[in-house]
N, CA, C and O of each residue as an XYZ file, in Angstrom:
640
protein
N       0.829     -1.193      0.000
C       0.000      0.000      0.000
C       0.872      1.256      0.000
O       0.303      2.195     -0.557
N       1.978      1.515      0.422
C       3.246      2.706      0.953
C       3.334      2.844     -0.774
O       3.388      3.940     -1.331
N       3.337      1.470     -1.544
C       4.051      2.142     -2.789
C       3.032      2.511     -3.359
O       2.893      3.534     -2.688
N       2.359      2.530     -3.909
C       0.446      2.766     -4.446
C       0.412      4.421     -3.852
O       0.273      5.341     -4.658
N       0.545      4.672     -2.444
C       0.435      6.225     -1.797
C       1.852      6.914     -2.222
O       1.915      8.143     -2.196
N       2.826      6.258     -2.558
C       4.370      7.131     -3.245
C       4.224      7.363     -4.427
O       4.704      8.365     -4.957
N       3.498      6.428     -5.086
C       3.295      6.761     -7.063
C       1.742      7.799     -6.956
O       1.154      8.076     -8.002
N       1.357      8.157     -5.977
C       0.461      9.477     -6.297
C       0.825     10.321     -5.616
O       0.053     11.234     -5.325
N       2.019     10.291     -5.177
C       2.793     11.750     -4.842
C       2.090     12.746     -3.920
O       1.806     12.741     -2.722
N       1.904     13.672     -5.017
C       1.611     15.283     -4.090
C       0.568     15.004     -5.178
O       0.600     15.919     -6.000
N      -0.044     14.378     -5.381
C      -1.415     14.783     -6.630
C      -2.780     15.349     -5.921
O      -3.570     16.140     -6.437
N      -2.876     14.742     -4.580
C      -3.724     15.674     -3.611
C      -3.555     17.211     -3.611
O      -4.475     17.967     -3.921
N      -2.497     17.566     -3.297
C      -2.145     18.655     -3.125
C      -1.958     19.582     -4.432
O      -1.999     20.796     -4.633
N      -1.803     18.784     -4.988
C      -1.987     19.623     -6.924
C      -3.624     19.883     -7.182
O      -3.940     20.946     -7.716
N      -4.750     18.849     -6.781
C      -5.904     19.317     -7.377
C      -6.235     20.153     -6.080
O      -7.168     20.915     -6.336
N      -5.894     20.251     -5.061
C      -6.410     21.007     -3.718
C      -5.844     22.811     -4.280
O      -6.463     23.872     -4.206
N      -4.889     22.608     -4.650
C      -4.498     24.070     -5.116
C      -4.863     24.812     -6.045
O      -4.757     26.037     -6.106
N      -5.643     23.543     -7.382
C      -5.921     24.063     -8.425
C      -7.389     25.000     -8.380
O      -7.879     25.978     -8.944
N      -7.813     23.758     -7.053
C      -8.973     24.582     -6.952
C      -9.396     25.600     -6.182
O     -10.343     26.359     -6.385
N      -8.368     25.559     -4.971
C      -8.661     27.023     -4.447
C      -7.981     28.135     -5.561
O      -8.410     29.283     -5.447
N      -7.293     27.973     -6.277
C      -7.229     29.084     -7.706
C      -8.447     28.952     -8.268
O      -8.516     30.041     -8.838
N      -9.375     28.442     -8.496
C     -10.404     28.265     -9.050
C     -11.646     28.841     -8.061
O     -12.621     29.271     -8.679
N     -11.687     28.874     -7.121
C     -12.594     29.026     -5.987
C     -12.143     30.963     -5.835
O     -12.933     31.906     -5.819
N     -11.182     30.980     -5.779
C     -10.446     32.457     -5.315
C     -11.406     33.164     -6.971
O     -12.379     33.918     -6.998
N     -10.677     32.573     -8.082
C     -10.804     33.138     -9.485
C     -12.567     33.589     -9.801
O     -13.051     34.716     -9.911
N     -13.142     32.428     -9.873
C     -14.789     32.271     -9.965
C     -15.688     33.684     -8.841
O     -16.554     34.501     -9.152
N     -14.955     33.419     -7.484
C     -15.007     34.813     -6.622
C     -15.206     36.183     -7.365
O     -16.119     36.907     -7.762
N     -13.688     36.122     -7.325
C     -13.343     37.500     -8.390
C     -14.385     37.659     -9.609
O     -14.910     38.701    -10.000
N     -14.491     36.793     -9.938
C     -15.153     37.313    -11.254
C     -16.454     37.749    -11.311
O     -17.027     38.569    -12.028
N     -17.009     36.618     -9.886
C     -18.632     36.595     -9.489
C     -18.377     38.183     -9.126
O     -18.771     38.919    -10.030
N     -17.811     38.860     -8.012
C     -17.931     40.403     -8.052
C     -17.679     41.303     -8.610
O     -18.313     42.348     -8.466
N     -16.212     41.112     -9.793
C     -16.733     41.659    -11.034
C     -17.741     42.171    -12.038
O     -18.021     43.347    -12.274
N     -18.053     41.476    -12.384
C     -19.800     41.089    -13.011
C     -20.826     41.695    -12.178
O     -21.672     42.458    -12.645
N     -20.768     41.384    -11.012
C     -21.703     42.340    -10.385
C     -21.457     43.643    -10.220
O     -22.274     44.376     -9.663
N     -20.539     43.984    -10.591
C     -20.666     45.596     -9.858
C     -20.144     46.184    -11.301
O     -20.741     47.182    -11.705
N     -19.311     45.772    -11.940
C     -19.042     46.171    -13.678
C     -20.198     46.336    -14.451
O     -20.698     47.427    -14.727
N     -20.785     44.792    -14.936
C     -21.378     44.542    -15.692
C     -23.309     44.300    -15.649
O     -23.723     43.268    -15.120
N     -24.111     45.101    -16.109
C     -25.462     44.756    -15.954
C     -25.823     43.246    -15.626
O     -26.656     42.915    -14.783
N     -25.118     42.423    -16.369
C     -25.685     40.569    -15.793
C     -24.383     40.438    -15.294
O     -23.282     40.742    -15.755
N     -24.856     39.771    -13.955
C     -23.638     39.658    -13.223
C     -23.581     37.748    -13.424
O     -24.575     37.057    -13.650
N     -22.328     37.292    -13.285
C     -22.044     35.816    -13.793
C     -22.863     34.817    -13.173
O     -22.478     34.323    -12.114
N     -23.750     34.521    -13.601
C     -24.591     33.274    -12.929
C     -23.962     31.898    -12.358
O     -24.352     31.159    -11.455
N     -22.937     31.835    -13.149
C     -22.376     30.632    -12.889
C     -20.913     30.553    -11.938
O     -20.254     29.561    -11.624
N     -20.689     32.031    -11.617
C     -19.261     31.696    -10.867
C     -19.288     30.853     -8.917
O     -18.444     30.310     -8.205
N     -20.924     31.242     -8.771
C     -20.888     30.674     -7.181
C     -21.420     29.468     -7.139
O     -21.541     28.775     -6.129
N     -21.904     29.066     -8.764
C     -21.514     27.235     -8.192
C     -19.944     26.656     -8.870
O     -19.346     25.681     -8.415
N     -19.684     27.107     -9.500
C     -17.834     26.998     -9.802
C     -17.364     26.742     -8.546
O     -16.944     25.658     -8.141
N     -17.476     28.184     -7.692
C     -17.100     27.967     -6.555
C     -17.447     27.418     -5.556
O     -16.772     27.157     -4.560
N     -18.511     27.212     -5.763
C     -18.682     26.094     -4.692
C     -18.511     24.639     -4.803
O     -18.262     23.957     -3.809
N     -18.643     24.113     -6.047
C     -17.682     23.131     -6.422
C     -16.226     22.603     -6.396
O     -15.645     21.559     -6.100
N     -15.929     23.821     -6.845
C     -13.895     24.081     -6.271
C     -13.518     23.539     -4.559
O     -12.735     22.748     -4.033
N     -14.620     24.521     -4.104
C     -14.443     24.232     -2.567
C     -13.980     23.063     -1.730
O     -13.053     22.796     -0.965
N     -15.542     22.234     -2.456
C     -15.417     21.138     -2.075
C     -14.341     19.935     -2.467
O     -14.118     18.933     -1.788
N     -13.635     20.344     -3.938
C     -12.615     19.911     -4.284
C     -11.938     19.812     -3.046
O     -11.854     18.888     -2.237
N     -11.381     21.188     -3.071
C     -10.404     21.846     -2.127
C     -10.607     21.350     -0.969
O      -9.556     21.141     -0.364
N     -11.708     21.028     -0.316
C     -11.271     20.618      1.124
C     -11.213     19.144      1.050
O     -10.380     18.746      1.865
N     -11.614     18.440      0.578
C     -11.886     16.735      0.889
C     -10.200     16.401     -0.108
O      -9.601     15.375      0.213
N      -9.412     17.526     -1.525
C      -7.958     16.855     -1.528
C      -7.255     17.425     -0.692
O      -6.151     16.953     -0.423
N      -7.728     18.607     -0.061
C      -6.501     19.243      1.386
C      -6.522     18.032      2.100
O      -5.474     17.410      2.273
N      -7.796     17.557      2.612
C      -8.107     16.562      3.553
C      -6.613     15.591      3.254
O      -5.578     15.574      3.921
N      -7.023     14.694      1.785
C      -6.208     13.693      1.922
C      -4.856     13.902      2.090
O      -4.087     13.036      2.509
N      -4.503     15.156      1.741
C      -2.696     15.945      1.915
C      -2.600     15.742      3.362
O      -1.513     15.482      3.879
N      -3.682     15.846      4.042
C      -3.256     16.198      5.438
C      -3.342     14.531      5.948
O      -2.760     14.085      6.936
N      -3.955     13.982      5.293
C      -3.991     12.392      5.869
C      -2.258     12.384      5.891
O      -1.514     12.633      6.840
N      -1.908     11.994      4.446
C      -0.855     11.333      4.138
C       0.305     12.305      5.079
O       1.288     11.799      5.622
N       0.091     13.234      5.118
C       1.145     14.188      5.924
C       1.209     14.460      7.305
O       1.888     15.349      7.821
N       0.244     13.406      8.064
C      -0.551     13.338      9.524
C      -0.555     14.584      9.831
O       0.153     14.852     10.801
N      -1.249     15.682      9.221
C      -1.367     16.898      9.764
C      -3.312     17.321      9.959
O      -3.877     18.386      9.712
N      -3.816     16.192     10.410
C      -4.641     16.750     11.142
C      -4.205     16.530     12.993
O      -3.347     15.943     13.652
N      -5.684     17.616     13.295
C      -5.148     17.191     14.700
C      -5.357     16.340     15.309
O      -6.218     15.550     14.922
N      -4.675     16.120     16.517
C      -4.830     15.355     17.220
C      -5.302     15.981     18.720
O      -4.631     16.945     19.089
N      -6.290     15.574     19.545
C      -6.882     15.418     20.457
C      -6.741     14.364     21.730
O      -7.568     13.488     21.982
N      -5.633     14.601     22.416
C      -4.941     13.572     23.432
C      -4.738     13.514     24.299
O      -3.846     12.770     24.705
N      -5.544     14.362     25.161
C      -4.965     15.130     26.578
C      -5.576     13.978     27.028
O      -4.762     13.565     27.854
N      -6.528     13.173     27.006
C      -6.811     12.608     27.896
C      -5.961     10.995     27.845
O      -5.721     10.232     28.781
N      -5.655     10.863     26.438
C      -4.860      9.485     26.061
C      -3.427      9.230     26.650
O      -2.918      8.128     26.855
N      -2.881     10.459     26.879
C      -1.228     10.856     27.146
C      -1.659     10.333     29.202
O      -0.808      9.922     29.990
N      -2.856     10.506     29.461
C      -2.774      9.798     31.051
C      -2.741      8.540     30.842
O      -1.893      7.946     31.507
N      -3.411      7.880     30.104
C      -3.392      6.353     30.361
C      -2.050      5.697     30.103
O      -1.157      6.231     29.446
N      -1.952      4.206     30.804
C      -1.032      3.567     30.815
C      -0.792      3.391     29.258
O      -1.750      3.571     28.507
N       0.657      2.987     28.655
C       1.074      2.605     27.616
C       0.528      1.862     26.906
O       0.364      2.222     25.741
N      -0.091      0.192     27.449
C      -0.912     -0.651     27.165
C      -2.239      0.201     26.450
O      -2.624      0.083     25.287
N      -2.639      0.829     27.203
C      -4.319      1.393     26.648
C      -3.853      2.771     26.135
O      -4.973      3.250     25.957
N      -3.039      3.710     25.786
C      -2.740      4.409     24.282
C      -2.441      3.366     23.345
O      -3.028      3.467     22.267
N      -1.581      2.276     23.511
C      -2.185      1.208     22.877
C      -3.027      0.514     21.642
O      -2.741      0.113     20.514
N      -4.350      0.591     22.540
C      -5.210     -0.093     22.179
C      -6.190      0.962     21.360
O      -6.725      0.848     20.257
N      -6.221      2.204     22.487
C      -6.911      3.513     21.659
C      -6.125      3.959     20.474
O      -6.610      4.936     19.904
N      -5.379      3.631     20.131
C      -4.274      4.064     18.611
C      -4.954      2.732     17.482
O      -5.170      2.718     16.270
N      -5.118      1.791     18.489
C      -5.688      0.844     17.052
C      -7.059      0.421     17.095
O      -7.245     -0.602     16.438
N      -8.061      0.880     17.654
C      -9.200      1.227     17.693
C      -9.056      2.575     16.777
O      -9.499      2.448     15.636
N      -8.608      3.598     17.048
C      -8.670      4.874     16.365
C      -8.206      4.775     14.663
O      -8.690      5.343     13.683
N      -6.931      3.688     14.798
C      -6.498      3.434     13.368
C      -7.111      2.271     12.632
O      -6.515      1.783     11.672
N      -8.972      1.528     13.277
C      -9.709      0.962     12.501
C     -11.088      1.589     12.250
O     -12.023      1.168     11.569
N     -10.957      2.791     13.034
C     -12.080      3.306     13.141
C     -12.066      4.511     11.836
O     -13.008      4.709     11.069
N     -10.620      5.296     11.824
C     -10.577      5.807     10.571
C     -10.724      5.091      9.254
O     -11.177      5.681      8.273
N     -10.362      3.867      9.215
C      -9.973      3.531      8.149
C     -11.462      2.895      7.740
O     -11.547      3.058      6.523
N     -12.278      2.454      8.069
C     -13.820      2.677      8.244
C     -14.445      3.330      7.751
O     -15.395      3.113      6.999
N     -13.955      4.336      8.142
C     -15.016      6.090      7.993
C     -14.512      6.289      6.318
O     -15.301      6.460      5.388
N     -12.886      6.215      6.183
C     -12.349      6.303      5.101
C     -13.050      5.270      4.021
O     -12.839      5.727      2.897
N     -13.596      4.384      3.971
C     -13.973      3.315      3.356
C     -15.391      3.748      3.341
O     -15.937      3.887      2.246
N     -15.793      3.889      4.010
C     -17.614      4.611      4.108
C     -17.545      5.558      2.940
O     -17.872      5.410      1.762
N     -17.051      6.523      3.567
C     -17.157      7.772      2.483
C     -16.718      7.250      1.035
O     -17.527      7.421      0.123
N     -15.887      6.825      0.845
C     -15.584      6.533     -0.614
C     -16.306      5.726     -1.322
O     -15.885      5.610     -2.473
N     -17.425      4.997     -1.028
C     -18.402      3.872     -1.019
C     -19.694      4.995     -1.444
O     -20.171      5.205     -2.559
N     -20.037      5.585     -0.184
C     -20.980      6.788     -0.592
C     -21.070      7.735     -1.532
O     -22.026      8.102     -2.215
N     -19.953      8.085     -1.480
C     -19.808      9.346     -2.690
C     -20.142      8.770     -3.914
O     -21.011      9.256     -4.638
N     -19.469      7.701     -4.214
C     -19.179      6.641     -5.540
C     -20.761      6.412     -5.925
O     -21.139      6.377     -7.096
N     -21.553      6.275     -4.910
C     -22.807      6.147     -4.903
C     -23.767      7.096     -4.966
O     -24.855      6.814     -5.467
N     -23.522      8.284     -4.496
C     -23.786      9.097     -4.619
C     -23.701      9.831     -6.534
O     -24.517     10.492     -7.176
N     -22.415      9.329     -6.857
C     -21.811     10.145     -8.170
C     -22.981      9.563     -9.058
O     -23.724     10.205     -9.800
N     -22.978      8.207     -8.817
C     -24.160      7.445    -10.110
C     -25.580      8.030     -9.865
O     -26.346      8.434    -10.740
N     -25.859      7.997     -8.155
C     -27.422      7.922     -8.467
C     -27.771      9.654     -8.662
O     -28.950      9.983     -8.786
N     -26.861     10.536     -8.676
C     -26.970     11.832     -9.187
C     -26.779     12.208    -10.509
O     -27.096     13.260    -11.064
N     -26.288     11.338    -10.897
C     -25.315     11.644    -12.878
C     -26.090     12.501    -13.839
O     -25.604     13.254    -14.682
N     -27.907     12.190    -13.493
C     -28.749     12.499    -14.132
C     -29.444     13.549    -13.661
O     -30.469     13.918    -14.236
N     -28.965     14.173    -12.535
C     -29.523     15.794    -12.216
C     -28.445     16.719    -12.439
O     -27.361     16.405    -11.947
N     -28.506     17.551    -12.935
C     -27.851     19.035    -13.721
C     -27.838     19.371    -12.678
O     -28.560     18.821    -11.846
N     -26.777     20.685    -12.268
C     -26.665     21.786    -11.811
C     -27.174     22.973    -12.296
O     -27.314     23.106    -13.512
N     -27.495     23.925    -11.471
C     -28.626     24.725    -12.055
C     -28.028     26.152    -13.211
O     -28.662     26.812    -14.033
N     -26.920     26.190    -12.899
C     -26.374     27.185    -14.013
C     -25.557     26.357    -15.015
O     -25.620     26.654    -16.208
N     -25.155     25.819    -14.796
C     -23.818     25.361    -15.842
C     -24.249     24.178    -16.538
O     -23.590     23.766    -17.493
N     -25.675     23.378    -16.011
C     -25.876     22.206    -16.289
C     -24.831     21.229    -16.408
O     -24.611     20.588    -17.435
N     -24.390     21.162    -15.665
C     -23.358     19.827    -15.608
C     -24.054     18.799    -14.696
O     -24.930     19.283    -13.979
N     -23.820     17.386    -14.574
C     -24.056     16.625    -13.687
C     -23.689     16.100    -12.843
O     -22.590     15.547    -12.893
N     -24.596     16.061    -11.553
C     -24.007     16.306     -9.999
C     -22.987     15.595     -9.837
O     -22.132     16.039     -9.071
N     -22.728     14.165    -10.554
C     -21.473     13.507    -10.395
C     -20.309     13.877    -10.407
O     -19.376     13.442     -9.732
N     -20.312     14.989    -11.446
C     -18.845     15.885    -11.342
C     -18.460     16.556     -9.786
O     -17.397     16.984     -9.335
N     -19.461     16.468     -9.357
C     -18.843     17.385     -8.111
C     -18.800     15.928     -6.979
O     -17.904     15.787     -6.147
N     -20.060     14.840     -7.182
C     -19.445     13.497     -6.575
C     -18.383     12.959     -6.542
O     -17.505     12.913     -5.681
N     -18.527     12.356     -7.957
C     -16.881     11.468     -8.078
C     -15.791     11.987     -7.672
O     -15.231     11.125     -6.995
N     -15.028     13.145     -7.717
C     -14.198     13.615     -7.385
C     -13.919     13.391     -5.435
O     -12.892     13.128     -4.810
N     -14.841     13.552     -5.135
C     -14.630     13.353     -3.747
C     -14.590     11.964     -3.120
O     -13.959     11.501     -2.170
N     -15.772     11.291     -4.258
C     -15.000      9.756     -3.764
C     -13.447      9.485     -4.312
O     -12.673      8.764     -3.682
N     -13.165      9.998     -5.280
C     -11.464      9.700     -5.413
C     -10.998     10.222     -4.375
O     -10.165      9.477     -3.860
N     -11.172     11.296     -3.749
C     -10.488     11.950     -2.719
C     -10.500     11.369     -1.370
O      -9.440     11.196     -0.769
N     -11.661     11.052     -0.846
C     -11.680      9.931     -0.132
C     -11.341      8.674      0.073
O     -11.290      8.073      1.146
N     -10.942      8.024     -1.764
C     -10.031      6.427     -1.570
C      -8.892      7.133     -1.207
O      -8.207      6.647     -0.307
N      -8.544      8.190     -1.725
C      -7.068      8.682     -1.748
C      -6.719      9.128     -0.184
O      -5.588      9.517      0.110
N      -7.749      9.039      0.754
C      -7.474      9.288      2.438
C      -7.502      7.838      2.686
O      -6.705      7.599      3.594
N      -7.914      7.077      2.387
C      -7.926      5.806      2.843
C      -6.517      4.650      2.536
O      -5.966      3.827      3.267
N      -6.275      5.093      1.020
C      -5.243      4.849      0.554
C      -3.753      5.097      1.387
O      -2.880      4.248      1.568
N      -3.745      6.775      1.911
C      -2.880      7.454      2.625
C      -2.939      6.851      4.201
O      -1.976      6.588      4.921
N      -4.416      6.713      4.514
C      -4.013      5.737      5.972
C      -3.956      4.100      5.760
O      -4.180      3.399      6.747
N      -3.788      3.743      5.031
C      -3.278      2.117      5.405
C      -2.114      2.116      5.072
O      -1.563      1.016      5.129
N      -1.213      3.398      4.565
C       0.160      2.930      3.591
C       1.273      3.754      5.362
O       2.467      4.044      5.429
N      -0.070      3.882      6.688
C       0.548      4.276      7.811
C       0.827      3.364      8.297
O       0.221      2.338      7.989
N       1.990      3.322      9.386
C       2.281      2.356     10.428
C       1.444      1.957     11.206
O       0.798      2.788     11.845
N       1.174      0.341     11.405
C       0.178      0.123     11.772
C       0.290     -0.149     13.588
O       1.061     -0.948     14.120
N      -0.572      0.633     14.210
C      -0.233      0.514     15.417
C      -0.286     -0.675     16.400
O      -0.319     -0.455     17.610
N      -0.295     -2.346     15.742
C      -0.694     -2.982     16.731
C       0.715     -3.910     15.863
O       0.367     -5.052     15.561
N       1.806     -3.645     15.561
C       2.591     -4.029     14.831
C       4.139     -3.913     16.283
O       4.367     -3.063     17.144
N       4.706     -4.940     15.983
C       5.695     -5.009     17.192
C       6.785     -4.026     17.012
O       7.400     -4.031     15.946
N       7.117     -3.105     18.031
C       8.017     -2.147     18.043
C       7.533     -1.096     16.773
O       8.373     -0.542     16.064
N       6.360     -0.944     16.628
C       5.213      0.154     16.150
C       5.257      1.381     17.970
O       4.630      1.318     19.027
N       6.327      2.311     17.437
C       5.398      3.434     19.109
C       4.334      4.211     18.528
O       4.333      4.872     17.489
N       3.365      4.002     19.440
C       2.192      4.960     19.874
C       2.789      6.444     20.311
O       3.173      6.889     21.393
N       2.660      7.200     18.521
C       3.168      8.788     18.544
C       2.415      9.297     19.248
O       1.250      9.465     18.887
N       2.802      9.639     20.298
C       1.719     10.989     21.259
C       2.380     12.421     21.109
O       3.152     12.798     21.990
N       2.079     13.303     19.921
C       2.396     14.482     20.107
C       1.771     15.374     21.440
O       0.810     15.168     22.182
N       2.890     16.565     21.364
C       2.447     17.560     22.833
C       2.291     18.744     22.289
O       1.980     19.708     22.989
């Protein structure tokens, strides 16, 4: 799995950027248009709101693969070694779960929407689905290619 998450690189982080340029851009233009031009752009605030969602679910997976979400531990850092433990691999089956859910849903989501338009641009809702179920295998992908915490001489990272 480590090599599968090394041959997609930074590709999270390439469509996460493209689209907050896209989210920032569509902005701009949406207030442009309004205050320039008599018809102001109908279509730049679902652009952007499409981008968005790009943008946060491939930030998401950047931050998987880069363990830069947070962590919440004040209460884990009291317990004995044994039970951070056990809460590290409860926590590292419980993500990987959620990660597997979502990418299942969306995917499901992408089909049983394909056939409703968006209301300016007419595109179909799947475009703004599918993408997030890729983004979501691609968090799931990024946590199994992690050290697995119930693995011998695996430490239970407790940042401070």
């Amino acid at each position: 799995m480590r090599a599968v998450a090394d041959r997609l690189g930074r590709v999270d982080e390439f469509i996460a950027m493209a689209a907050l340029l896209v989210v920032v851009g569509s902005v701009a233009w949406g207030v442009v248009t309004r205050y320039l031009f008599p018809q102001p752009a109908a279509w730049s605030y679902e652009v952007a709101t499409i981008g968005f969602a790009w943008m946060v679910f491939f930030g998401a997976a950047a931050g998987v693969r880069r363990r830069a979400h947070a962590d919440i531990d004040v209460l884990v850092v009291m317990l004995p070694r044994s039970m951070q433990r056990a809460v590290a691999v409860f926590n590292w089956w419980l993500l990987t779960g959620f990660f597997a859910l979502l990418t299942v849903l969306f995917a499901w989501q992408a089909v049983v929407a394909h056939h409703v338009y968006t209301v300016a641009l007419v595109l179909p809702r799947s475009v703004i689905y599918a993408p997030l179920a890729v983004a979501s295998a691609l968090m799931l992908i990024q946590h199994l290619a992690l050290e697995r915490p119930w693995r011998v001489g695996a430490g239970v990272e407790v940042r401070v």
